[in-house]
VMD Tcl script that draws the C-alpha trace (Angstrom):
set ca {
  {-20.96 29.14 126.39}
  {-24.63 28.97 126.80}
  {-25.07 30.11 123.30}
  {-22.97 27.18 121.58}
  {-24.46 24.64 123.67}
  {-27.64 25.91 122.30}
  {-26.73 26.04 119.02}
  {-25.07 22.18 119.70}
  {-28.87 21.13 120.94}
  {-30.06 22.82 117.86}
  {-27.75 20.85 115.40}
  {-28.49 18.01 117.04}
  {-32.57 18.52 116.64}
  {-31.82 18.51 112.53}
  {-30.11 15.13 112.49}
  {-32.02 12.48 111.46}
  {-30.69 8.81 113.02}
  {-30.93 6.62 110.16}
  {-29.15 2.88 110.41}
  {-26.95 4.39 113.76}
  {-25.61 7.05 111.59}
  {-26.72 10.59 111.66}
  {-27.80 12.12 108.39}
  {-28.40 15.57 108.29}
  {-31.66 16.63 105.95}
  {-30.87 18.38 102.82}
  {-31.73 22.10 102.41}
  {-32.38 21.69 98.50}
  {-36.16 20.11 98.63}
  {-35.74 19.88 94.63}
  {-36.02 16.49 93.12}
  {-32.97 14.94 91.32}
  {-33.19 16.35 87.27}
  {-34.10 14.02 84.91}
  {-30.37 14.31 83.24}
  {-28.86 14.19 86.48}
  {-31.10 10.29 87.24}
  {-30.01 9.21 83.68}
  {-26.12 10.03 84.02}
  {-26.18 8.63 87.53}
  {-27.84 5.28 85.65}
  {-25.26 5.55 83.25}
  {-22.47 5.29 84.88}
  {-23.74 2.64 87.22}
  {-24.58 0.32 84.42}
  {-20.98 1.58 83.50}
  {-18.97 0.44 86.76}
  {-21.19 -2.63 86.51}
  {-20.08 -4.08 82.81}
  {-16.21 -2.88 83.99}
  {-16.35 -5.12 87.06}
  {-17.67 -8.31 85.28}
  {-16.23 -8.08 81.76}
  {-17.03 -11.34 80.64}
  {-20.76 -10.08 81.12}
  {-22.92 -10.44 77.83}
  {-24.75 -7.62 77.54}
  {-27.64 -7.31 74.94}
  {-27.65 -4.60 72.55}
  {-30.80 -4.54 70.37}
  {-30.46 -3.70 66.41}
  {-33.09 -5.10 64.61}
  {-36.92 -3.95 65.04}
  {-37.71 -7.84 65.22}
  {-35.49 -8.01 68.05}
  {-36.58 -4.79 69.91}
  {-40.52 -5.89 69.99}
  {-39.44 -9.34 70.65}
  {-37.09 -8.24 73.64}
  {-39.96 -6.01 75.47}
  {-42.48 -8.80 75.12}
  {-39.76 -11.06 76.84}
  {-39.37 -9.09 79.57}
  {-42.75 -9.01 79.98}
  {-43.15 -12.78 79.67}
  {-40.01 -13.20 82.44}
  {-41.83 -10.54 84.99}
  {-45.06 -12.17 84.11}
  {-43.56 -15.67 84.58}
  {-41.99 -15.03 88.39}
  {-45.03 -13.60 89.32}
  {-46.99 -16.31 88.76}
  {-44.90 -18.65 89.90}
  {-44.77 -16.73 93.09}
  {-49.22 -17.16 93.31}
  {-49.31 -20.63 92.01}
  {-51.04 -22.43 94.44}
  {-52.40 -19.68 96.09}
  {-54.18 -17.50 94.11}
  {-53.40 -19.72 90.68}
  {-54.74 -22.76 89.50}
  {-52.45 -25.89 88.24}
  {-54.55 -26.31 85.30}
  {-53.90 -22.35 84.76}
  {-50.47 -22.97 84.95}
  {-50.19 -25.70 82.78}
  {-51.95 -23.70 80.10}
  {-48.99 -20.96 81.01}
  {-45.91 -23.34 80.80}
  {-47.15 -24.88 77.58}
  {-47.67 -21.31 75.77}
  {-44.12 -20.24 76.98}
  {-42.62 -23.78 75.99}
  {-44.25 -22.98 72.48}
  {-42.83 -19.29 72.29}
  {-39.28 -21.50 73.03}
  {-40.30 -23.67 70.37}
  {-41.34 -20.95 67.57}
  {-38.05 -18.95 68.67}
  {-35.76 -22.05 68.47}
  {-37.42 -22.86 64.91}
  {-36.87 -19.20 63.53}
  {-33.18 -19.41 64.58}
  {-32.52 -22.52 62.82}
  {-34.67 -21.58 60.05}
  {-32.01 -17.87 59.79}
  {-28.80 -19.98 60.12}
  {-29.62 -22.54 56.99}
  {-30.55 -19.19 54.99}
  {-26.87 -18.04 56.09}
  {-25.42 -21.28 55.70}
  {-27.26 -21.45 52.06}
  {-25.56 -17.76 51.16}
  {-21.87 -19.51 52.14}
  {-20.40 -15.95 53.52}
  {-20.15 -15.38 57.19}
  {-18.68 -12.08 56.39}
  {-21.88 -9.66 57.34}
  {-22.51 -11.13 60.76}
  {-21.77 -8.96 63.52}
  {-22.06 -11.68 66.79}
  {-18.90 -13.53 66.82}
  {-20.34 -16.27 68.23}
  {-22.78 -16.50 65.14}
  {-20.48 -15.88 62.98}
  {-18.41 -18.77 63.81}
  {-21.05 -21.46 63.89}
  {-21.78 -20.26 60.50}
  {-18.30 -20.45 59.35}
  {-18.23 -23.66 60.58}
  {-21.52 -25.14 59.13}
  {-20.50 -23.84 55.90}
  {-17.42 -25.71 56.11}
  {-19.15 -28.96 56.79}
  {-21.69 -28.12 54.11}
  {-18.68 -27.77 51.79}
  {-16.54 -30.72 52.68}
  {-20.17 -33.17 52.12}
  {-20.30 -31.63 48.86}
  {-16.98 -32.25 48.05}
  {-17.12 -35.76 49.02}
  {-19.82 -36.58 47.20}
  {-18.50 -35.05 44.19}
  {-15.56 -37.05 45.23}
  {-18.21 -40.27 45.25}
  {-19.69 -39.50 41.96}
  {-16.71 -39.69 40.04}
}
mol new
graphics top color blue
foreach p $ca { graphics top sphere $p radius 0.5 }
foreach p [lrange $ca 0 end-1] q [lrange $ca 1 end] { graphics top cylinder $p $q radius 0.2 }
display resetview
């Protein structure tokens, strides 16, 4: 009896009280794999997009987009931060100099993207266009591009 109250005592020495609830500590001192941490990743990011299915998710396929992208979450991580020490450790005429060169990268981006939709709207196919949503304000532009030139013709004669 003395023996398995020992051993009890001994059990009991190993737990660690973490939160209320015992955890015992691992024998295997190894760190996770590599593999092991990007399968684990995968599969929450996985369980994540299945829960909210309306979720956009971002899939890069363009170089443009992929050096634009990492620069933009740079710019967003860069942008909270400062936030964050404005005031403290941040000058207002430091941020103001901030907030107008993001407002400008909004401006340049917002210019590019109308400058690529009149290109597509010029071609007159919306067949090649992968992003549904894209591909419908296309197909629509290009309908109202068509029906102005058909009234005019309409006009003319």
């Amino acid at each position: 009896m003395a023996k398995i109250k020992a051993g009890q005592q001994e059990s009991q020495e190993n737990m660690i009280e973490t939160n209320n609830q015992p955890i015992r500590p691992t024998q295997n001192n190894n760190p996770p794999s590599r593999r092991s941490i990007i399968e684990v990743n995968q599969k929450r990011k996985m369980a994540i997009i299945e829960k909210n299915i309306n979720a956009e998710v971002f899939i890069l396929k363009s170089l443009n987009a992929i050096k634009i992208f990492k620069e933009l979450r740079a710019t967003d991580a860069l942008d909270s931060t400062l936030r964050n020490l404005w005031g403290d450790k941040i000058s207002a005429k430091d941020m103001e100099k901030w907030i107008k060169l993001v407002d400008e990268i909004y401006t340049k981006i917002t210019e590019a993207n109308m400058y690529g939709k009149e290109l597509l709207v010029n071609n007159g196919k919306s067949r090649g266009i992968t992003n549904f949503f894209l591909r419908q304000e296309i197909r629509k532009s290009i309908e109202t591009k068509e029906t102005k030139t058909q009234e005019s013709k309409k006009q003319e004669a």
